[in-house]
N, C-alpha and C positions, 0 to 999 in steps of 0.2 A: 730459094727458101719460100715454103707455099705461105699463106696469111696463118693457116694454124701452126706451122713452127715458129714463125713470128711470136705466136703470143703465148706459145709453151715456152719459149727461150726467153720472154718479157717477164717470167715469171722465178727463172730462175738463175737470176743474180745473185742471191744466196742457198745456200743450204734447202732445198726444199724435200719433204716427205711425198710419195704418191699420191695418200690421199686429198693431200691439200693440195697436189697441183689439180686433182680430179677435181676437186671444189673450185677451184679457182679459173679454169677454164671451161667446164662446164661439160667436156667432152664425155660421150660413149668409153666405159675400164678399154674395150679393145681395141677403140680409137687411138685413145692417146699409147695404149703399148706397142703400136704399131709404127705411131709419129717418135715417141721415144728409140723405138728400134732406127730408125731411120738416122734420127741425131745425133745416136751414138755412133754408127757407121760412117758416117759424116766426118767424127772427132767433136762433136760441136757440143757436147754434154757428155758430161763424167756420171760415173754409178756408183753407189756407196751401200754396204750392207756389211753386219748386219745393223749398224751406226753409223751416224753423219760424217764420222772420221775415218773410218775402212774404205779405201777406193777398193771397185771390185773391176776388174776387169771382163769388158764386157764380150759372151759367149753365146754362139748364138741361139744353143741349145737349150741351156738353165738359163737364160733373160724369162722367158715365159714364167717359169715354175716361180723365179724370185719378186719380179717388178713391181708387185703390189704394196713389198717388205721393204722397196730401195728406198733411198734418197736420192737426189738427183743436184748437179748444177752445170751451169753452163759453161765453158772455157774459152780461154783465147777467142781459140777461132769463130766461135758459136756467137761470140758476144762482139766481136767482127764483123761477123755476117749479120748481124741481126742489128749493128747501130750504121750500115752503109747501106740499108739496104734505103 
């Protein structure tokens, strides 16, 4: 896990919107859809659209079109990896 999925995954222990993970870590929109894409691939973050309560299953073709709309959190494993590291 690089130091920026560290502090995207620091970020979400609950429910979090895109644009407030963009505010919150401070990163470049294609940075973090690229780090998101990653996480999700992983397993280590869930996607949620078009509410906090609809998991969406993540594809690798509509992630682009939607990830600005998702929500996002971390899972199990995500929050696994990210409190041993």
């Amino acid at each position: 896990m690089t130091d920026t999925e560290y502090d995207i995954i620091d970020e979400l222990y609950f429910v979090t919107p895109f644009r407030t993970l963009l505010e919150k870590t401070g990163l470049p929109v294609l940075e973090l859809e690229n780090h998101l894409r990653l996480l999700l691939e992983q397993d280590y973050v869930k996607c949620f659209y078009p509410d906090p309560d609809t998991e969406l299953a993540y594809e690798t073709t509509s992630f682009g079109a939607l990830a600005r709309d998702c929500y996002f959190l971390a899972t199990k494993p995500g929050l696994l990896a990210h409190n041993t590291r």
